[in-house]
C-alpha positions, 0 to 999 in steps of 0.5 A: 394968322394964316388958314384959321391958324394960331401961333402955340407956345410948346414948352419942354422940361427935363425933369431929373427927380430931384437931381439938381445941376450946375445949370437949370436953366438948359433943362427947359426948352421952349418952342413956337408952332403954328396950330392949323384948324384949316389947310389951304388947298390950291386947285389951279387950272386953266383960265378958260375953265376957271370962267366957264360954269357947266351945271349939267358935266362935272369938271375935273377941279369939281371933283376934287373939290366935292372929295376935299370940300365935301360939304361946299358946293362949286356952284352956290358959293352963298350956301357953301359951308365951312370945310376944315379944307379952304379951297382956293381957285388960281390960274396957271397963267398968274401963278407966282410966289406970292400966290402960293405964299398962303398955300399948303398945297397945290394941285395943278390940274394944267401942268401942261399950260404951266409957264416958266414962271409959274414952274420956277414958283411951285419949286420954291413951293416945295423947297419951302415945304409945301405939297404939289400934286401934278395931275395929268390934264384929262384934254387929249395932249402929248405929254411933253410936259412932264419931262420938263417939269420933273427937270425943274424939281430934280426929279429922276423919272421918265415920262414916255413922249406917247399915253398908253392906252387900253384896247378898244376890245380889252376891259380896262385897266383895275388899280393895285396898292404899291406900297404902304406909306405912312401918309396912307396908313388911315386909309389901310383897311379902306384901300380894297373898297376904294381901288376897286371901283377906278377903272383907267384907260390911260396912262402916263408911262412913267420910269422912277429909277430904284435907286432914287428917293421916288416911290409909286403909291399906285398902280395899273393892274398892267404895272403902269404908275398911277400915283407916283411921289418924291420928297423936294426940299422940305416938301414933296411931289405928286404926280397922278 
């Protein structure tokens, strides 16, 4: 048992009207899933971070996990309540694949403190089907990150070696849908009310060549990919 889960048994049976043939037996297929009432969403950050308690600002990881765990609280882990959403805290500097072995999906809130390790992990993460969002870390650092990592999961998009960054007297920039996948078809008729309150003063300039099996979700009113995904092995890559 994984997440809350159980095993389910699935049988299918052809059914010919009466018509029977030679071999009944080949008319029923029977097959075994794994039923999920809670998936398990790593968010991993630096350890530094992990161990300091700010009540007064709300860090990155806290609000990814008000958004998947809506009815837990960061701060009171006695009081938290259940969420169909397990979150689990991990540390960039430890990560490996037995870390990631009861994972669905990761979120590496650091990806510029990521080690050759925990890179290597997260791409037999994906090869194995599980879900890995990069979010590009809110500290002022180059983004020389990026370039490596897209290496290491065979991805064909460019990361430029500077941010662009919104003009001190211009407004900032809105978000606009790209493209509709069929992951977000549940959030169609919402897409308007939520892109417009985001406001983006920076942003990764991130190339994904046409031909390639990348497409941008997202963004910026300046044409900026926001929200960017590639299908790896039997899982998929975000990067925000």
């Amino acid at each position: 048992e994984r997440a809350a889960g159980r095993a389910l048994t699935i049988e299918a049976r052809i059914e010919s009207g009466g018509i029977t043939d030679a071999l009944a037996a080949d008319d029923v297929r029977w097959n075994v899933v794994e039923l999920r009432r809670r998936l398990a969403v790593a968010l991993i950050d630096d350890p530094q971070t992990l161990a300091a308690a700010e009540l007064d600002n709300l860090r990155p990881r806290d609000w990814l996990q008000l958004a998947l765990a809506p009815r837990s609280d960061p701060t009171d882990a006695v009081r938290a309540q259940p969420d169909p959403i397990e979150i689990v805290q991990a540390s960039v500097d430890t990560l490996n694949t037995e870390r990631l072995a009861t994972i669905d999906a990761a979120i590496v809130l650091r990806p510029d403190r990521l080690t050759q390790p925990g890179a290597q992990a997260l791409r037999r993460f994906a090869d194995r089907g599980g879900l890995v969002w990069l979010v590009a870390p809110d500290a002022d650092v180059p983004p020389t990150w990026a370039t490596p990592l897209c290496e290491q999961f065979d991805l064909d998009w460019r990361v430029a070696v500077e941010t662009r960054r919104v003009a001190d007297e211009s407004p900032p920039w809105t978000l606009r849908q790209t493209a509709s996948p069929e992951t977000l078809n549940l959030l169609g008729a919402d897409w308007d009310a939520l892109l417009r309150p985001v406001m983006v003063r920076r942003a990764l300039e991130l190339s994904i060549d046409a031909g390639g099996a990348g497409a941008v979700w997202l963004e910026t009113s300046e044409r900026l990919p926001l929200l960017a995904y590639a299908p790896v092995g039997d899982g998929a890559v975000l990067m925000l």
